[in-house]
Each structure stands twice: as C-alpha cells, then as structure tokens.
C-alpha positions as CSV (number, residue, x, y, z in Angstrom):
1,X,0.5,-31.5,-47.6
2,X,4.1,-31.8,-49.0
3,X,7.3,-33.1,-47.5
4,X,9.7,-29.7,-46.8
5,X,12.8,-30.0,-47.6
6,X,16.0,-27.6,-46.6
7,X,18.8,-26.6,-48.9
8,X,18.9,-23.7,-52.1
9,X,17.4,-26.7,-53.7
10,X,14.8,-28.0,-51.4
11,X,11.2,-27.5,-51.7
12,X,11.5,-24.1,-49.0
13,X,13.8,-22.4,-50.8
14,X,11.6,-23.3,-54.3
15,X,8.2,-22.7,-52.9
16,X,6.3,-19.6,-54.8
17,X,5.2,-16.4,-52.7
18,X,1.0,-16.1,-52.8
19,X,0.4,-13.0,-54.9
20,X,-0.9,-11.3,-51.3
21,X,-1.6,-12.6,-47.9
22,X,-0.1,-15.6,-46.8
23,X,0.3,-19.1,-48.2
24,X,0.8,-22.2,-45.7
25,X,2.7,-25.5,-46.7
26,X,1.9,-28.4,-43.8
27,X,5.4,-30.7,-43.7
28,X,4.4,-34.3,-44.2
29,X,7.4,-35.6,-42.4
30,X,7.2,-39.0,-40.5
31,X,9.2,-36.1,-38.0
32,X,6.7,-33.8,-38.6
33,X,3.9,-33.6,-35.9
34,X,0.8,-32.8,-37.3
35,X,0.3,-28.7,-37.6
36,X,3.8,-28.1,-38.0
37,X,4.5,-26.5,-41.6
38,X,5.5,-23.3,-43.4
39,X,4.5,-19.8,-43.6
40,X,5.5,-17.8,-46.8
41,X,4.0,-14.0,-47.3
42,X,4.0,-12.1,-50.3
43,X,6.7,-10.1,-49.7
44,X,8.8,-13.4,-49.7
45,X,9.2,-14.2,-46.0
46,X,9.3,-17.8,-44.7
47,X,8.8,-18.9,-41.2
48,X,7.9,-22.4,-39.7
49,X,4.6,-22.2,-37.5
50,X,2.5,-25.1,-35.4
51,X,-1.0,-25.0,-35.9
52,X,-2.7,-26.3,-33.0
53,X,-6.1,-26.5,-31.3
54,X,-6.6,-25.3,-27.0
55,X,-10.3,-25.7,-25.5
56,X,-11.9,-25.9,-29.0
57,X,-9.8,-22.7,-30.5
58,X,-7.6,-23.2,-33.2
59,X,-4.3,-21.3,-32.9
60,X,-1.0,-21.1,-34.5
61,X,1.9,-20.4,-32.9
62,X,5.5,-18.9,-35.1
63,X,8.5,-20.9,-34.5
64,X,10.6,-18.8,-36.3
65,X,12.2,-17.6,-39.7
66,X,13.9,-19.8,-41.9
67,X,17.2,-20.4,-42.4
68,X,17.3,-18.6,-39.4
69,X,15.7,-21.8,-38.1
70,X,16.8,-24.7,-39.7
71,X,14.1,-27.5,-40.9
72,X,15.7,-30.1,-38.4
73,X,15.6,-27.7,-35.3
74,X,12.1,-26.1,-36.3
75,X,10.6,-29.8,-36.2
76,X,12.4,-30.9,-33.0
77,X,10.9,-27.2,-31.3
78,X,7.6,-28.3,-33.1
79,X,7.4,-31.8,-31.3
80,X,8.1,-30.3,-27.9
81,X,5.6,-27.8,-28.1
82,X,3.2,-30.6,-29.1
83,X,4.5,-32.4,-26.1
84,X,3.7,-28.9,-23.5
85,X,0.3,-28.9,-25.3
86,X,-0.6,-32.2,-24.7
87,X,-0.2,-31.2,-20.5
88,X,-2.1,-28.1,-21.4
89,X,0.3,-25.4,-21.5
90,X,-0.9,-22.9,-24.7
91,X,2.7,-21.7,-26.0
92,X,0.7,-18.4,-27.4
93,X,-0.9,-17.8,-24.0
94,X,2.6,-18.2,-22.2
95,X,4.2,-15.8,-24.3
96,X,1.3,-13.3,-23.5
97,X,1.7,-13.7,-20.1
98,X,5.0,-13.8,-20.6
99,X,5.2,-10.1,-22.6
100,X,2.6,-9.3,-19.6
101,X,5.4,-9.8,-17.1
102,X,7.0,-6.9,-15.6
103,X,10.2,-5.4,-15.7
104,X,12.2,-5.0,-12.6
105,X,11.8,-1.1,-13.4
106,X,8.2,-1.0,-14.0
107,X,7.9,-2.8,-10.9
108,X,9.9,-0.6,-9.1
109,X,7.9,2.2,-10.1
110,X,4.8,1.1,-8.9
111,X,6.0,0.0,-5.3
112,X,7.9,2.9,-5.1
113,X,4.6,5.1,-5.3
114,X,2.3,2.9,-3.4
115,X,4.9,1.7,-0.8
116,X,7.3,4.8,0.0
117,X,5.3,8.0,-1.3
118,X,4.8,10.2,1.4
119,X,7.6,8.9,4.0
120,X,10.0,10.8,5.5
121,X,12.7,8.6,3.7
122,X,11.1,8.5,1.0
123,X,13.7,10.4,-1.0
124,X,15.8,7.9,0.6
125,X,14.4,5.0,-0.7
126,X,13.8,6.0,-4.0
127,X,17.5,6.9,-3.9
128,X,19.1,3.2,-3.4
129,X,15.8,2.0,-5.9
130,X,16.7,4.3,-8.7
131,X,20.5,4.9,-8.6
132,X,21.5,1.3,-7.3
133,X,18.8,-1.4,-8.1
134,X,17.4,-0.1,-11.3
135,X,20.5,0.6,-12.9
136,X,21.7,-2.9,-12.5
137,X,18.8,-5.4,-12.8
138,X,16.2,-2.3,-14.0
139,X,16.0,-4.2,-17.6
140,X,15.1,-7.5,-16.5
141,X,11.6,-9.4,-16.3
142,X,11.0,-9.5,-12.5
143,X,10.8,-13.3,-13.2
144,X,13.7,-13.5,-14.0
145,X,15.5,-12.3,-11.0
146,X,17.6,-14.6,-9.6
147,X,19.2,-14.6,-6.3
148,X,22.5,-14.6,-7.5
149,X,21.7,-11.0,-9.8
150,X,20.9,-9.2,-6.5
151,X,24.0,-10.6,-4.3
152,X,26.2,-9.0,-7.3
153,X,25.2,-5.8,-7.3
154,X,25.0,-5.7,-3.6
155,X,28.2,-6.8,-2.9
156,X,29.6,-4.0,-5.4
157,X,27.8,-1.3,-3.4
158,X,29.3,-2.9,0.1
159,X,33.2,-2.5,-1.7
160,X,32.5,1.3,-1.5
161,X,29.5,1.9,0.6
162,X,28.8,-0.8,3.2
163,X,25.7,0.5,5.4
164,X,24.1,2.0,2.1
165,X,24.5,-1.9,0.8
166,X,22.6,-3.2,3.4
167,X,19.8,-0.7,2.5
168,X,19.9,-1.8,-1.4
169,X,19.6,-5.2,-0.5
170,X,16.7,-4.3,1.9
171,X,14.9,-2.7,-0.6
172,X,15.8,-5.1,-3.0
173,X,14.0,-7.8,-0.4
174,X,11.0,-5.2,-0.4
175,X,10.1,-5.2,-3.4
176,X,10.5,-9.2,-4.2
177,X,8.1,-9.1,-1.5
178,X,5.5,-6.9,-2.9
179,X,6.0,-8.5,-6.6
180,X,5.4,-12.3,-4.8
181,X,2.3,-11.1,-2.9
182,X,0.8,-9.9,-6.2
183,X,1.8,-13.2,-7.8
184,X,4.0,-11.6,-10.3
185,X,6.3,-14.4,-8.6
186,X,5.6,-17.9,-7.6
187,X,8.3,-17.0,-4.7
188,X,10.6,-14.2,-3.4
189,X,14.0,-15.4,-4.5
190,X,15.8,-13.4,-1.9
191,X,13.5,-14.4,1.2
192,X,16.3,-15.3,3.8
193,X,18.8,-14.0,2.2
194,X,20.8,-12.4,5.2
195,X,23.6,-9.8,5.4
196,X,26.2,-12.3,6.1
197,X,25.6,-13.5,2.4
198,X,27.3,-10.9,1.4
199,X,31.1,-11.1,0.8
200,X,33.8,-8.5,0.2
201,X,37.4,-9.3,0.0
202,X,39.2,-8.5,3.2
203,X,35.7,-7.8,5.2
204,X,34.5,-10.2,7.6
205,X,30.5,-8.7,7.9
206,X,30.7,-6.0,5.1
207,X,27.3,-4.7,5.9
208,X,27.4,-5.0,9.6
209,X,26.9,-2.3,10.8
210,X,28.9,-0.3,13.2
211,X,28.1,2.9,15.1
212,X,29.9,6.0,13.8
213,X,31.7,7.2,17.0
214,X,33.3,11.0,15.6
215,X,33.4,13.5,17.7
216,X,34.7,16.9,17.0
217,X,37.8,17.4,20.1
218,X,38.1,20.8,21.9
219,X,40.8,22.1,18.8
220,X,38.4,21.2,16.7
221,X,35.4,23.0,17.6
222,X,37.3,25.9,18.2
223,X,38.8,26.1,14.7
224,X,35.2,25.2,13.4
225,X,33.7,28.3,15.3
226,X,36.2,30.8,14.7
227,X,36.9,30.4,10.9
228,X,33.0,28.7,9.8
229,X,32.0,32.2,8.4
230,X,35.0,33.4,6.7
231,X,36.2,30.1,5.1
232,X,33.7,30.8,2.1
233,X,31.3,29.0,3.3
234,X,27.8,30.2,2.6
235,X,27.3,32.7,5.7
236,X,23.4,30.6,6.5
237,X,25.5,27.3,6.0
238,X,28.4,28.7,8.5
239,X,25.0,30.0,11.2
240,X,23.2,26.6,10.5
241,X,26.0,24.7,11.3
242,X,26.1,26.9,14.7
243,X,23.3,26.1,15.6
244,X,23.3,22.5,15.0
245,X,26.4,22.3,17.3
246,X,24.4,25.0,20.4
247,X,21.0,23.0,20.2
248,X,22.0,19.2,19.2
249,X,19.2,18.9,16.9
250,X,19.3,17.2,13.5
251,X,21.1,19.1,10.8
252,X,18.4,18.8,8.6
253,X,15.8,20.0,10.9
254,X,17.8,23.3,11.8
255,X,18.6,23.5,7.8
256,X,14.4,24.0,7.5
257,X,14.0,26.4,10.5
258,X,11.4,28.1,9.9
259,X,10.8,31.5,11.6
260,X,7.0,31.1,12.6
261,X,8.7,28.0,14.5
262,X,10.1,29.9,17.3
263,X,7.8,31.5,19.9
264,X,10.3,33.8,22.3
265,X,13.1,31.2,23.7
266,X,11.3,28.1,22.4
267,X,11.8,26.3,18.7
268,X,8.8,23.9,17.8
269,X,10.0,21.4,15.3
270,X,6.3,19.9,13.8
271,X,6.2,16.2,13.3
272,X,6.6,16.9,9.5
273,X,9.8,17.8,10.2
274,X,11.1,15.7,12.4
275,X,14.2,12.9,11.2
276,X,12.7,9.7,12.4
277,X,9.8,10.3,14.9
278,X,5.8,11.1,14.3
279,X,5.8,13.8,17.0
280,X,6.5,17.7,17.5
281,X,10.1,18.7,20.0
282,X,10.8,21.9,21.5
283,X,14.1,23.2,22.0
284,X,14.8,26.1,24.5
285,X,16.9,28.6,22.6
286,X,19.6,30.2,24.8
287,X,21.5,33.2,24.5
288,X,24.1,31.9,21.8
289,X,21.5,30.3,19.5
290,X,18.9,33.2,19.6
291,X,22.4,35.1,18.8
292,X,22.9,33.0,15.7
293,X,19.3,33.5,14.4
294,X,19.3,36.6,14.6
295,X,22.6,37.2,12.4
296,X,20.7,34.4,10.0
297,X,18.2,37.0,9.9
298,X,20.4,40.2,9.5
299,X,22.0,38.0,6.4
300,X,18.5,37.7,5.0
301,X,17.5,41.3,4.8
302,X,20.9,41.7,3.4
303,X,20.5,39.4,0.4
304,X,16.6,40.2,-0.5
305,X,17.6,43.6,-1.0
306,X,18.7,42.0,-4.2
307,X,15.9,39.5,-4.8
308,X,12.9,39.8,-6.4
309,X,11.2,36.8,-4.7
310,X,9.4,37.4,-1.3
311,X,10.8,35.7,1.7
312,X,10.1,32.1,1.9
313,X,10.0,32.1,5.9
314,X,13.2,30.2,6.6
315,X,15.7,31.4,8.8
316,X,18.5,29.3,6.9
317,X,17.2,30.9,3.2
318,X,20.0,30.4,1.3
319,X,18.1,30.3,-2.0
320,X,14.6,32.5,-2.8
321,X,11.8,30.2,-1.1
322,X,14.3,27.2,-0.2
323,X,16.5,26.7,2.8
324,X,19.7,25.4,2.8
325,X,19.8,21.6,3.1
326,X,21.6,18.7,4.4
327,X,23.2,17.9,1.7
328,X,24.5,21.4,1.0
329,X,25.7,21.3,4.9
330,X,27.9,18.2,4.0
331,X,29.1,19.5,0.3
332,X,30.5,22.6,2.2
333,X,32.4,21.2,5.3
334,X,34.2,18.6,2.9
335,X,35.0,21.9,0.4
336,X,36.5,23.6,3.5
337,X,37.8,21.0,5.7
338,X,41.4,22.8,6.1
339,X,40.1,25.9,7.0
340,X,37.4,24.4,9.4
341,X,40.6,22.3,11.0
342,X,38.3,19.2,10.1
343,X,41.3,16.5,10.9
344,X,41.1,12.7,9.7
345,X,40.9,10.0,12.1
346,X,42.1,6.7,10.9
347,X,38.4,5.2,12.1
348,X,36.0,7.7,11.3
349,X,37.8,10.3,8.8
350,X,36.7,14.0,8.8
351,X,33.5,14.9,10.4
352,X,30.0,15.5,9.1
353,X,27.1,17.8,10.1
354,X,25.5,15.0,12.6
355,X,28.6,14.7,13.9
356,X,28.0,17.9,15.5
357,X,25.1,16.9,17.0
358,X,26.8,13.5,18.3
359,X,29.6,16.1,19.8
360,X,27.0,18.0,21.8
361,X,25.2,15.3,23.2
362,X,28.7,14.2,24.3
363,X,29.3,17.3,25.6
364,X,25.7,17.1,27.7
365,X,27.4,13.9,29.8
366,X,30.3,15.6,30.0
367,X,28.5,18.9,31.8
368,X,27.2,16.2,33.9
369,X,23.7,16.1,32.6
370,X,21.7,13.0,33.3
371,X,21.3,10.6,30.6
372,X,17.4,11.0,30.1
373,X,17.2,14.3,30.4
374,X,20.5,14.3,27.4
375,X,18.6,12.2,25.2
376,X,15.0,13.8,25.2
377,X,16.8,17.3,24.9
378,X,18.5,16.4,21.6
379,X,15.0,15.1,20.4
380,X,15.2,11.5,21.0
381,X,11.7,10.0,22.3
382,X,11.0,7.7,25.1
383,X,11.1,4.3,25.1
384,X,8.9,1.4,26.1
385,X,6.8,1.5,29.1
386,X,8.2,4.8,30.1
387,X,6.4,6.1,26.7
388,X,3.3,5.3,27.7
389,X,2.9,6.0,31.6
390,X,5.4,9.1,31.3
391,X,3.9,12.3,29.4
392,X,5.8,15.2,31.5
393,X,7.8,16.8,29.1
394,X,11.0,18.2,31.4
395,X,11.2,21.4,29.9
396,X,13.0,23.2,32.7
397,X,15.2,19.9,32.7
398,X,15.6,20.2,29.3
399,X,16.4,24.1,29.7
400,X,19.1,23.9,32.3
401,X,20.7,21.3,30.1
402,X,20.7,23.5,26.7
403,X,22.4,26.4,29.2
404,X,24.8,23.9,31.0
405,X,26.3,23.1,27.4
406,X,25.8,26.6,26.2
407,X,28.0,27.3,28.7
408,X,31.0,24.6,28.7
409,X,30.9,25.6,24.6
410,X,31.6,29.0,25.4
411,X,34.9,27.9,27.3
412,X,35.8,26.1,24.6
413,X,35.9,28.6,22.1
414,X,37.2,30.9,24.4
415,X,40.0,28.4,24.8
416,X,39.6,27.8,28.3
417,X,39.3,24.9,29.9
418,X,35.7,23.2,29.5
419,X,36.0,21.3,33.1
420,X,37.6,23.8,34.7
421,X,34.4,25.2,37.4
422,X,32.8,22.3,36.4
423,X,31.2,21.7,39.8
424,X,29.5,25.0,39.9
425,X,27.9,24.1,36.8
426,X,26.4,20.5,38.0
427,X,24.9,22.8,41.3
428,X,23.4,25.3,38.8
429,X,21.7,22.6,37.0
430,X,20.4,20.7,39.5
431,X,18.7,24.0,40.9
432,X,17.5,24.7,37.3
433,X,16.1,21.4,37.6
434,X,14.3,21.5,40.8
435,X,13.1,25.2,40.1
C-alpha cells in the first residue's frame, strides 16, 4: 500500500515498470476506497483499476489510463462504483451486457429477416429500413434510442417525401416493438408516438395522408397512345403501359405477365402476383389487349433472334429471363413526359403508371358501369360480409365492363367524342350482363 500521488514528480509518474506482467500499487488515500489503486505493465502503461469482490468472485474493473484520468477524477469514479456495488450492480457485468447490446443495424437485420422476409412488400420495407432508418440511427446501441433520434429523421423524410415518412416511422415503431418484446429494451420509446408528432414548416399534418386523385384527361390519353411507341421508350414498356390503361390492372402485375397466364380471352394473375391481396383475378382480354400482346410477342421473337438466353416466359421481356418492372415503367414516362403529352397539375404533377389504372377505373363509371362490378373488375376484392356469403365471381359482368371501356377508349383515341352513343353502350352492357 502507498499513497499515489499525481504530478512528473509524484509517486505515478516515479513508479518502476515490473520487468513482465503487470505490477499493482493499492492507493492508501483517506479518499481512496479500498481496491482502488494503479496498474503499471511492462511496456510502461499506467491505468487506475478497482479491485472488487461480487457473490464471492474477486474482480477488477479498469478505470482508465493515466493522465488521461487524472488521480482526483479516477478516485471520485472509484468511490461511485463502490457506491453501485454496494446495491449490487457488477460494473464488469454491465459493460458485458452492455457490449452485448445491439446496434440499431444489427437489430434491424434480424427483424428484417424474421418479420418481412417473404412479404409481398417486403422489398418495400427493407427499402425505408435500409435507405432511411439505418443510415441515420444504424450506428447506435438500440438502447440508446431516444424518441427524439427517430422524430428527426422522420421529419426530414416528411420535407421531401411525406407518405414515405409515415412508413419510416412505422417501421421505425416496428422494430422498437420487436426489440422491447425480446427485452433488448425495458420499453418502446416511440409507443404512442403518432403522426401528428411530426412537424414540417408550413405543413399542418405532414404525413397525413391524402388520396392521389390524377387522372389522365381525353388529350392526354390520346397523346399517350399515339406517341408511347415512338417516343424511345422501350417498345414492351410502351405495350405494358397499353395494357395497363385497356385492363386497369396493377402496373406491376401486367409488368410480370406471364404467357402460361392467359388461357384464350382470360389472364389469371396467381396470388403470388397479386399487389396487396392473397388470392388469384382473372381479367377478360378484349380485342385491343389481346392486340397488344400479341405485338409484345412479335417484339420478342424479334429481339431473341439476337439473344443467346432462352425465353424467360414473359410477355413484357425486356431483359433475357426478366420482365420489365415497375420501376422501369415510372423511369420511362418521367424520361418522356413531353412526348407522352404528360402535363403538370398544380395538385398532382405529371402522371404515373397507376395513374393509368386510376384513369380506367374512372372511365368504367363514366361508361356507366356499376360500382361493384368496376371495382372487382380492376382486381379489387370484396369487402366484409359480402366476402363471406358472396362467392359468384361476375365474370360476364366483369366482361361486358372490360368491352364497355374498350370501347369508350377507342373513341378517345380516335378523337371522338367518348359520350357521344353513350346510351347504346349502357343497353349493351346491361344485356352483356344478364346474358
């Protein structure tokens, strides 16, 4: 035992190095609590340590490297440690469990492959995780999350991106969830955290969400058909962006068209394909849309002539063995927006490729179609008690609906007025119907 002293001149600085291993000097100090003293190794190195004793096993604990540590502070550290000891709380076995801990990343990782592998979104989700949460909070020990750490990188994605924020912050919520019911965390630091947390300068309810409303007007369609396969636009993009407009479906399930999916005039999109439901949708094919497929084919055999790779299968086979996609759809249209005649609205801006699909479902109302039969035809599923009780599947319905629009389109592009023998059309579909 020897009283340390600091200073060039104290007895720190002038204690001798053991020749190997390490040699301890235990500060006598009326300060001093008992264990606290000085590590020195061979190699010269001096660090102040505890030595302490936890359910019979002696430990020691590093306080940290002189003068880096100061004599005064290392004793005043010592005497609180001594003081978390006494309650029972092992400062080595915290900082196990604390090196234990997590980061946000890691974390991330592993929800990300239990939680979401195997969705349809997952893409989707692993998207906002990755590119948005990661990046920003991806480096910290889940514990130390705060709520404050997840409200500022949430309200940077609402400046640009306001319904993509509110699915960060979702996510975000998710996995805070998952980490708290493996207690990772005492408690989920964003549990009611709400949307209207969020604050943006000149936004009242940044993430609130508000139905896109764009519709492509009778110019615009026109334009869109006539120039879609001369603009230089990729000819299966131009086709598949055809056909998203004649059958309503979802862009990205006409982007995977597959050619063993179409039996005669019928399209069978398999539940694996489908957007957001967990069953199959046919789609009656009529005269303009079989039309389109078949030029998508005719553009196949044309461009395997010069490919080595067999066909993949899909009608829309931009690339050897993959089909165009959605977001190739969407890259194109904004690349050829002035030759597509793709105006800006002050609300909305240019239109996308599910705008399309929100233009022909307009356009079934507007041919007079009823509502239910509008909404099953572009693939949306019953709801409620109607689901359960209701299993007819209103194919001729569903038919007469695809030809009714087929036909109003055709006027369009033609230049003629849509409305124009629009009565005849309502009595052809209501005898379609009851056929």
């Amino acid at each position: 035992m020897a009283k340390l002293t600091d200073g060039n001149r104290g007895t720190i600085a002038k204690a001798e190095p053991p020749e190997k291993g390490q040699r301890f000097i235990f500060d006598d100090h009326r300060d001093a609590p008992r264990g606290f003293g000085l590590r020195i190794t061979a190699a010269g190195g001096r660090a102040f340590i505890l030595k302490y004793t936890m359910d019979g096993r002696e430990r020691r604990k590093t306080i940290g490297d002189w003068p880096t540590w100061t004599l005064e502070a290392a004793r005043i550290e010592a005497r609180e440690l001594v003081q978390q000891i006494a309650k029972g709380h092992d400062p080595l076995e915290e900082k196990r469990r604390r090196r234990a801990e997590p980061l946000v990343k890691e974390l991330a990782i592993e929800w990300l492959d239990k939680a979401a592998s195997g969705l349809k979104s997952e893409g989707a989700i692993r998207g906002y995780v990755l590119n948005d949460i990661v990046p920003a909070i991806g480096h910290m020990k889940i514990t130390d999350v705060r709520r404050r750490d997840v409200i500022e990188l949430v309200e940077a994605k609402a400046a640009k991106t306001p319904r993509a924020a509110a699915q960060v912050l979702l996510y975000a919520r998710r996995l805070m969830d998952y980490a708290t019911d493996r207690d990772i965390i005492p408690a989920n630091p964003l549990a009611g955290l709400k949307p209207g947390s969020i604050k943006v300068a000149g936004r009242r309810d940044p993430l609130k969400s508000v139905p896109r409303a764009r519709i492509l007007g009778t110019d615009e369609i026109r334009t869109f058909w006539d120039n879609a396969e001369t603009c230089g636009l990729h000819r299966l993009s131009a086709l598949a962006l055809k056909l998203v407009l004649v059958t309503g479906q979802r862009p990205g399930e006409v982007a995977g068209m597959r050619a063993d999916e179409i039996n005669g005039r019928w399209w069978t999109i398999p539940a694996s394909r489908r957007g957001k439901t967990d069953s199959t949708h046919t789609v009656y094919l009529s005269d303009t849309a079989l039309q389109i497929i078949t030029e998508a084919r005719e553009e196949l055999e044309r461009l395997h002539k010069r490919r080595r790779e067999p066909w993949g299968g899909y009608i829309f086979e931009a690339w050897p063995g993959k089909s165009v996609n959605n977001a190739a759809l969407a890259r194109g249209i904004e690349r050829s927006r002035e030759a597509m005649g793709n105006k800006h609205t002050d609300q909305w801006g240019h239109w996308t490729p599910h705008d399309l699909r929100r233009t022909m479902r307009t356009g079934l109302s507007a041919a007079k179609v009823r509502p239910d039969i509008a909404e099953l035809t572009i693939g949306h599923t019953k709801r409620g008690i109607v689901a359960v009780y209701d299993q007819h599947g209103y194919e001729a319905e569903r038919r007469a609906a695809l030809e009714a629009w087929e036909a109003r389109l055709l006027r369009i592009v033609a230049g003629q007025d849509p409305d124009a023998v629009q009565g005849e059309n309502v009595v052809k579909l209501e005898a379609r119907a009851n056929a």
